[in-house]
PLY file of the C-alpha trace (Angstrom):
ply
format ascii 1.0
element vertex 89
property float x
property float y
property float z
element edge 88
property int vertex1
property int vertex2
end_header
0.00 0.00 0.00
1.12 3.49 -0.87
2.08 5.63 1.78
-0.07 8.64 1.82
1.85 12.29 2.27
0.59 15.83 2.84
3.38 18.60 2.45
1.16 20.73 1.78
-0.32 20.94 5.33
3.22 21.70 6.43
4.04 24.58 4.66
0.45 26.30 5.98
1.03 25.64 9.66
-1.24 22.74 9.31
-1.19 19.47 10.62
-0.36 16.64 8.43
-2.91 13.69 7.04
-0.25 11.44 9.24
-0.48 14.10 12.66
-4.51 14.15 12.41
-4.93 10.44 11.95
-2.29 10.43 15.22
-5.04 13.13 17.21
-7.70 10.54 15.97
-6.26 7.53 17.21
-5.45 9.15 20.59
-8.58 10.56 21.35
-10.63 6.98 20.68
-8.17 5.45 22.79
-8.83 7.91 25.47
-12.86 7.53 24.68
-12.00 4.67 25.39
-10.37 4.30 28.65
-12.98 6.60 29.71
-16.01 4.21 28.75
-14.11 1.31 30.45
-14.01 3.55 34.15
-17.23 4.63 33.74
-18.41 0.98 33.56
-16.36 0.11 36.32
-17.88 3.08 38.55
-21.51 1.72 37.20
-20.85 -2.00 37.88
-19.63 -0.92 42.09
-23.03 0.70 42.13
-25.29 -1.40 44.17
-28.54 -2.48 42.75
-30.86 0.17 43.74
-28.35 3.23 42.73
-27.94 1.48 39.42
-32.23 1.66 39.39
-31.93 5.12 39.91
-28.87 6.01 36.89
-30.72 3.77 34.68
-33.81 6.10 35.53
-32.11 9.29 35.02
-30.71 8.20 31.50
-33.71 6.94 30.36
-35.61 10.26 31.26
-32.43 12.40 29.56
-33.22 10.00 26.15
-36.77 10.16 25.95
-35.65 14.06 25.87
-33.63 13.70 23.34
-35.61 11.72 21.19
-38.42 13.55 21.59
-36.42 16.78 20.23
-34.89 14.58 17.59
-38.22 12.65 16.85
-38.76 9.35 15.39
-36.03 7.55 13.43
-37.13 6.39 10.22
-35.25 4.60 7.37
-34.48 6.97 3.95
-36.70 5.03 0.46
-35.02 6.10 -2.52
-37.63 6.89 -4.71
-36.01 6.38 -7.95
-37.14 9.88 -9.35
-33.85 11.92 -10.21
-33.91 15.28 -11.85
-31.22 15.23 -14.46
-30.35 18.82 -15.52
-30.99 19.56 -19.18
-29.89 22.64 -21.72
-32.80 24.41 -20.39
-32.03 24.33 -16.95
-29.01 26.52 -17.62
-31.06 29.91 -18.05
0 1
1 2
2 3
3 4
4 5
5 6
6 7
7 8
8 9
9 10
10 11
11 12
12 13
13 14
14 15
15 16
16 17
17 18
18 19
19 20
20 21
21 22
22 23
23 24
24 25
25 26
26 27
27 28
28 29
29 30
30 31
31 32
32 33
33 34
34 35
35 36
36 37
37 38
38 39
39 40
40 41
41 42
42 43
43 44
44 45
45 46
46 47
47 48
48 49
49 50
50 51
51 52
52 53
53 54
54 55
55 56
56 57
57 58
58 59
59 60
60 61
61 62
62 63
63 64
64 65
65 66
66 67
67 68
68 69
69 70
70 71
71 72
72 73
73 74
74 75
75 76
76 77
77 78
78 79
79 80
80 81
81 82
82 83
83 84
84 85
85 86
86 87
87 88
């Protein structure tokens, strides 16, 4: 596979396709530590405080759900509009 460059990022001030795939990497890996303590904090919970999180998630999603509204799959129709020599007046 062909190693893929950027020199033009350097010569901006910009970071490189390399130095942003680097920021990527580290922040998923920190996502991820942080998922992994939170689950630890949320397994030591004893049953009835874990009633009560799951509670207060479940009322902060309906929220958001509600302001988001239903999810619903996208049907591709078929009809296109294809532009034609008129279209360009």
């Amino acid at each position: 596979m062909t190693k893929i460059t950027s020199n033009q990022g350097d010569s901006v001030g910009l970071p490189s396709f390399e130095q942003l795939m680097e920021i990527k990497a580290l922040g998923k890996e920190r996502l991820s530590f942080q998922r992994g303590a939170w689950r630890a904090q949320y397994e030591a919970l004893s049953q009835e405080e874990k009633a009560l999180v799951d509670a207060k998630f479940s009322k902060i999603l309906t929220k958001i759900a509600a302001q988001f509204g239903r999810s619903r799959p996208f049907v591709f129709t078929g009809e296109t509009h294809t532009p034609t020599e008129d279209d360009d007046s």
